[in-house]
N, CA, C and O atoms as a Tinker XYZ file with bonds, in Angstrom:
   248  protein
     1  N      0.844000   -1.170000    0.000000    73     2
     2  CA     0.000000    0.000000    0.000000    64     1     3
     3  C      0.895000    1.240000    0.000000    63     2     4     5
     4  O      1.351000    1.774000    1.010000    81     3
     5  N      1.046000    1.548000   -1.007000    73     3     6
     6  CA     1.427000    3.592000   -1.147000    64     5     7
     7  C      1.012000    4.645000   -0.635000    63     6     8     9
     8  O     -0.086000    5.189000   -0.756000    81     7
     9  N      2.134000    5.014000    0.095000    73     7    10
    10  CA     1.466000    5.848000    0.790000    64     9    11
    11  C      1.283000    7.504000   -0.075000    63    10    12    13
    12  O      2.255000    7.749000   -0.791000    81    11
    13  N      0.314000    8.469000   -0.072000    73    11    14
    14  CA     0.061000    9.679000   -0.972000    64    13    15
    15  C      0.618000   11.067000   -0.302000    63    14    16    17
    16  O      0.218000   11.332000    0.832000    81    15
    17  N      1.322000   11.764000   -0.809000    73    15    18
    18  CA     1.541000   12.748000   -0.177000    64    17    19
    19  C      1.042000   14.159000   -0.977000    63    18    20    21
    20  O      1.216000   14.660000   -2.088000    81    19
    21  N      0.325000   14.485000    0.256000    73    19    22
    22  CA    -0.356000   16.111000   -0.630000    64    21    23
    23  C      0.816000   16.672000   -1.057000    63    22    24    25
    24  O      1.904000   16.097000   -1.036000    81    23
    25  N      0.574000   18.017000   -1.527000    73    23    26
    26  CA     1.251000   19.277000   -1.980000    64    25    27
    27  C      1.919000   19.784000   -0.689000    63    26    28    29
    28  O      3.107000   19.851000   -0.374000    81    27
    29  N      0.666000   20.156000    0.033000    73    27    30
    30  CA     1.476000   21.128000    1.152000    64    29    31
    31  C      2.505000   20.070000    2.307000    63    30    32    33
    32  O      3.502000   20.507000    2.883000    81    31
    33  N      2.077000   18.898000    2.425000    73    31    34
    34  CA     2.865000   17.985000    3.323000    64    33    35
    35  C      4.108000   17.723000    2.319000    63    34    36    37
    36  O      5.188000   17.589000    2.894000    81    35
    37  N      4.123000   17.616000    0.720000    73    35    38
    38  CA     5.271000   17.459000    0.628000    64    37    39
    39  C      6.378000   18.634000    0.522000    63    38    40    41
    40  O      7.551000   18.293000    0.374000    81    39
    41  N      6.002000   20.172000    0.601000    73    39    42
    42  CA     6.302000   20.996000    1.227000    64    41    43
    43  C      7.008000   21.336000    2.427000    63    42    44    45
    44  O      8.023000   21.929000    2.792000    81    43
    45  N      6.243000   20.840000    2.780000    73    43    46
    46  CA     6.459000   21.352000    4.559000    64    45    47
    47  C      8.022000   19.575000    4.845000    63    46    48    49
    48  O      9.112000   19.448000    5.403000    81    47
    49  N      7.271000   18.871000    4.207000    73    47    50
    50  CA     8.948000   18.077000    4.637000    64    49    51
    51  C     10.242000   18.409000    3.452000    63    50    52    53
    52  O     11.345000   18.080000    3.887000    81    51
    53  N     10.258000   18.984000    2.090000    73    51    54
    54  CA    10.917000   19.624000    1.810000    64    53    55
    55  C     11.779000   20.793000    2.254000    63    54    56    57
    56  O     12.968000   20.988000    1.998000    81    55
    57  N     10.701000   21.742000    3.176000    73    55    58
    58  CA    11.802000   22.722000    4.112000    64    57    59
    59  C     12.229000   21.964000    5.471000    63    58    60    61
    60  O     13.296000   22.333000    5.962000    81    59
    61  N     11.621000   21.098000    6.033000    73    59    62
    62  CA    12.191000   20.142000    7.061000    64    61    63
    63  C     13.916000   19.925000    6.513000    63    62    64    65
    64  O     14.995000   20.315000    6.960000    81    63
    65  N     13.530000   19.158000    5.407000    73    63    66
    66  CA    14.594000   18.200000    5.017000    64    65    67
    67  C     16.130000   19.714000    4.645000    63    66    68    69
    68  O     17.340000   19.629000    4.856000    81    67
    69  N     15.663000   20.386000    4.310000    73    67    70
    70  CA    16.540000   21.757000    4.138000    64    69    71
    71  C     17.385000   21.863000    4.891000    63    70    72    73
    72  O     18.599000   21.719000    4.747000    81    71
    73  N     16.251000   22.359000    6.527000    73    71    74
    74  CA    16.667000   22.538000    7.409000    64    73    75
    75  C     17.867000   21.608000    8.213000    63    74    76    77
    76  O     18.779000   22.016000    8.932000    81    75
    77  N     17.530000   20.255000    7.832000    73    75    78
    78  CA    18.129000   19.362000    8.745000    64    77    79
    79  C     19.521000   19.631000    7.468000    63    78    80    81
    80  O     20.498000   20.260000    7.873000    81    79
    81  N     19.522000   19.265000    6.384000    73    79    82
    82  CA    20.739000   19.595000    5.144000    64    81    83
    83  C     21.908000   21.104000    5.865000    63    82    84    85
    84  O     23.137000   21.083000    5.939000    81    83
    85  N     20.984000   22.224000    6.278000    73    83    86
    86  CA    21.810000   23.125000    6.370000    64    85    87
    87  C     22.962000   22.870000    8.222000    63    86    88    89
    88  O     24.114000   23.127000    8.573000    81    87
    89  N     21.580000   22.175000    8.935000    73    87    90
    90  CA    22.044000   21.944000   10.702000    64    89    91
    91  C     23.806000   21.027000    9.836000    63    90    92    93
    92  O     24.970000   21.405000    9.971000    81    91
    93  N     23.328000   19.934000    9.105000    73    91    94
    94  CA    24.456000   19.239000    9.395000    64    93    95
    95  C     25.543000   19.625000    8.420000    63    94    96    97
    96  O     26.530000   18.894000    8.335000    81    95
    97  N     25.467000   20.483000    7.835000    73    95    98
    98  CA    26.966000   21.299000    7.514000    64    97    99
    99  C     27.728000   21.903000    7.715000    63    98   100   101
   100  O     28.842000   22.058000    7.213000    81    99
   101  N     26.881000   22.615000    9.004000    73    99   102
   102  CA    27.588000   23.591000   10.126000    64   101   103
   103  C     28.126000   22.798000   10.957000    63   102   104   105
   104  O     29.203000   23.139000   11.447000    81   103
   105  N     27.369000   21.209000   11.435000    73   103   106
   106  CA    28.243000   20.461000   12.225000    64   105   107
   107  C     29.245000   19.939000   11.464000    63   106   108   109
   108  O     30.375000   19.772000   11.922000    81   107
   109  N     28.878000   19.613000   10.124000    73   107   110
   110  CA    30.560000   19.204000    9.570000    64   109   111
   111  C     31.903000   19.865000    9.562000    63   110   112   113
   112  O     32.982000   19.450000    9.985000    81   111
   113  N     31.537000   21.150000    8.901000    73   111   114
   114  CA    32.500000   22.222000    9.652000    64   113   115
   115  C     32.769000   22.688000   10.648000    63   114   116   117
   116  O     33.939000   23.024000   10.834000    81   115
   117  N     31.898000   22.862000   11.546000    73   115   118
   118  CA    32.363000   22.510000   13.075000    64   117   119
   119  C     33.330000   21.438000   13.473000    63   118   120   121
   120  O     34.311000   21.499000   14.214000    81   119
   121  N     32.890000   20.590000   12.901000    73   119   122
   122  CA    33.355000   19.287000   13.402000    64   121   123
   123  C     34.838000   19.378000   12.822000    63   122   124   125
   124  O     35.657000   19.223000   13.727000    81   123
   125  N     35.271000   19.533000   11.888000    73   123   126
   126  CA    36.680000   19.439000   10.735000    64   125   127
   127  C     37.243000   20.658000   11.515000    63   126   128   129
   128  O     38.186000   20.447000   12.276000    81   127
   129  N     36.772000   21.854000   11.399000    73   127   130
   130  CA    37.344000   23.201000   12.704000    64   129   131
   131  C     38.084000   22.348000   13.559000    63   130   132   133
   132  O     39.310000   22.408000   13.469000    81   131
   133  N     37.638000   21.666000   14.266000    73   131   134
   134  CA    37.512000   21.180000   15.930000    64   133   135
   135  C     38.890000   20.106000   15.538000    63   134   136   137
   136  O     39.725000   19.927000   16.425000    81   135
   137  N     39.074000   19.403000   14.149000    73   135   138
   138  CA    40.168000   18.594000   13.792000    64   137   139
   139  C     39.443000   17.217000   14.317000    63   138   140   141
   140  O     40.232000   16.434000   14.847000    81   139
   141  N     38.031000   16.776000   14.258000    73   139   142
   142  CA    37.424000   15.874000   14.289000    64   141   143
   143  C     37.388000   15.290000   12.926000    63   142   144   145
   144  O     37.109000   16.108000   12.050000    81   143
   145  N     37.610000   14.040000   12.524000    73   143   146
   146  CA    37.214000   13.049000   11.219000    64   145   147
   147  C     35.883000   12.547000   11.285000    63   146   148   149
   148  O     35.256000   11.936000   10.420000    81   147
   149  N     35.495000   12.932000   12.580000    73   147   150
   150  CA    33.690000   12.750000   12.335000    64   149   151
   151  C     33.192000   13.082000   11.563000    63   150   152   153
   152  O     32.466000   12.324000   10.920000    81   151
   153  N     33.317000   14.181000   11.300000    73   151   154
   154  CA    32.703000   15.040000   10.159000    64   153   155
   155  C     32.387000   15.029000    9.086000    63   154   156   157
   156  O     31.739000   15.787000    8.364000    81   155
   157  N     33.195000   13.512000    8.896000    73   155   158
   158  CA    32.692000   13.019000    7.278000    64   157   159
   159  C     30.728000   12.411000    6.902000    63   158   160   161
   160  O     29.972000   12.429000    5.930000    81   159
   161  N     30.659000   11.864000    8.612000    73   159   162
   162  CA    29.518000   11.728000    8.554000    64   161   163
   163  C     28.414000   12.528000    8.679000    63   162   164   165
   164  O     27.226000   12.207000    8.664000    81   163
   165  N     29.077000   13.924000    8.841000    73   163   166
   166  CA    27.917000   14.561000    8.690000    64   165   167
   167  C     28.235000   15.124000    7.056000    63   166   168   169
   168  O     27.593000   16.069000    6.599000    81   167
   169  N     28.694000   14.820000    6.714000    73   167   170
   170  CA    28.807000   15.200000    5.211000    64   169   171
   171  C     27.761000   14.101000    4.599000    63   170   172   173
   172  O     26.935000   14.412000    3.741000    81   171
   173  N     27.885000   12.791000    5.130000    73   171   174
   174  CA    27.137000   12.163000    4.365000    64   173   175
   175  C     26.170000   12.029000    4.581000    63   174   176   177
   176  O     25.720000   11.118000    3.886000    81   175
   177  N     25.078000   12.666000    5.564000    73   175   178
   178  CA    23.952000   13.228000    6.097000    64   177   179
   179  C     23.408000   14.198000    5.520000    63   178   180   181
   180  O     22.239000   14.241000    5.137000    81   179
   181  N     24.584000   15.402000    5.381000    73   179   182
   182  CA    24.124000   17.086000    4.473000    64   181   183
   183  C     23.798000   16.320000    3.030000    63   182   184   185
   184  O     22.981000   16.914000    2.327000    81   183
   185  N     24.343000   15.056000    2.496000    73   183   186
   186  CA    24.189000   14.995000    1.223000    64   185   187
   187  C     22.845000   14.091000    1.078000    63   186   188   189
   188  O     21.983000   14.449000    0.277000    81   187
   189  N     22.702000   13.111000    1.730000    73   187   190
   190  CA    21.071000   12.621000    2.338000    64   189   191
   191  C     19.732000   13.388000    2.339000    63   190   192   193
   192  O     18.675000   13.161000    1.750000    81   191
   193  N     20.227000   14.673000    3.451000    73   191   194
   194  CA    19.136000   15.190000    3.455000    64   193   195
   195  C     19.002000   16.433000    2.294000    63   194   196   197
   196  O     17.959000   17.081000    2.206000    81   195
   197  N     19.660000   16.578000    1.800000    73   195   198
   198  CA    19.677000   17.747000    0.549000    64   197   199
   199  C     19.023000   16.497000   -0.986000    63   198   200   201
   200  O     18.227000   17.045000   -1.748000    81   199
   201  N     19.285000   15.397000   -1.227000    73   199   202
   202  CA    18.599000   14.355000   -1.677000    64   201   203
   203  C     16.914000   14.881000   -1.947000    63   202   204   205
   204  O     16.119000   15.212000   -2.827000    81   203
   205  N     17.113000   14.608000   -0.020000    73   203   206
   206  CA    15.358000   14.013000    0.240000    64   205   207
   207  C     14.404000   15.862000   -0.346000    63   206   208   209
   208  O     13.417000   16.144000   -1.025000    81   207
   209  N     15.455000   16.642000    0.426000    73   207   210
   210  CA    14.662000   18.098000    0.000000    64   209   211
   211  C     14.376000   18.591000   -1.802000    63   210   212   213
   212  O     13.571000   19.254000   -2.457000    81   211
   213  N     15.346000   17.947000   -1.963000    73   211   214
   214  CA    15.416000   17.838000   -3.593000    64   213   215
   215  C     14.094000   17.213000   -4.005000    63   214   216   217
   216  O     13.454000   17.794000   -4.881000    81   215
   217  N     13.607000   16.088000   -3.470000    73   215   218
   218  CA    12.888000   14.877000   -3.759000    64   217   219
   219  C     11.488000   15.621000   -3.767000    63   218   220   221
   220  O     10.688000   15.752000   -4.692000    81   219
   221  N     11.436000   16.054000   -2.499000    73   219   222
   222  CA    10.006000   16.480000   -1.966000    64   221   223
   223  C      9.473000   17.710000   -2.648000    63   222   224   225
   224  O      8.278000   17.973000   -2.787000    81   223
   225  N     10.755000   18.621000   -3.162000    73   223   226
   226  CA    10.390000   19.796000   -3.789000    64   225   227
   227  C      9.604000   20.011000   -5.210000    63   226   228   229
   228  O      8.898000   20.859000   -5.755000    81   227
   229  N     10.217000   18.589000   -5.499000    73   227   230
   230  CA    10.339000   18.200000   -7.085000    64   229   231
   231  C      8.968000   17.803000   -6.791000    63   230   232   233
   232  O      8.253000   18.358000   -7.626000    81   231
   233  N      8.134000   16.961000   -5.835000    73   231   234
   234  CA     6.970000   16.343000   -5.541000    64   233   235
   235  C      5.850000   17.276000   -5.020000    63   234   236   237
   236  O      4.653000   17.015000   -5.145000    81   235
   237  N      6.357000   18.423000   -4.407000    73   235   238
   238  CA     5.114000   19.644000   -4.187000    64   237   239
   239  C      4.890000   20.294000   -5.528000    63   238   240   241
   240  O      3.845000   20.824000   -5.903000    81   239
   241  N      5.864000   20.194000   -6.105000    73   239   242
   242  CA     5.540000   20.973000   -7.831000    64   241   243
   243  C      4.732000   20.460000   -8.974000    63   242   244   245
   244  O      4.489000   21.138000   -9.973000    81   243
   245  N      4.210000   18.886000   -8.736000    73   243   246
   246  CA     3.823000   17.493000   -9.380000    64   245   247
   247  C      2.120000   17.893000   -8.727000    63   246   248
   248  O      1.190000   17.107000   -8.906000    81   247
């Protein structure tokens, strides 16, 4: 069973998904600042959630 997503819900998790894209780039660079190698994982998070915002944006416009 598929699940349907309106316009405005796929909206509203498009700027979610933004939001969370922009939080974890500041922690990546934070993190690389700090001389942490963590930071790769938040790279591969910023690139996840910039994906999903991509996804949803493309799907409020549909």
């Amino acid at each position: 069973m598929a699940a349907t997503t309106s316009p405005t819900h796929a909206r509203r998790l498009s700027l979610y998904a933004l939001a969370l894209c922009l939080l974890t780039v500041v922690a990546a660079v934070l993190s690389f600042v700090q001389g942490n190698w963590f930071g790769i994982i938040w790279v591969l998070l910023a690139g996840l959630s910039s994906n999903m915002a991509w996804y949803y944006s493309r799907k409020a416009k549909s």
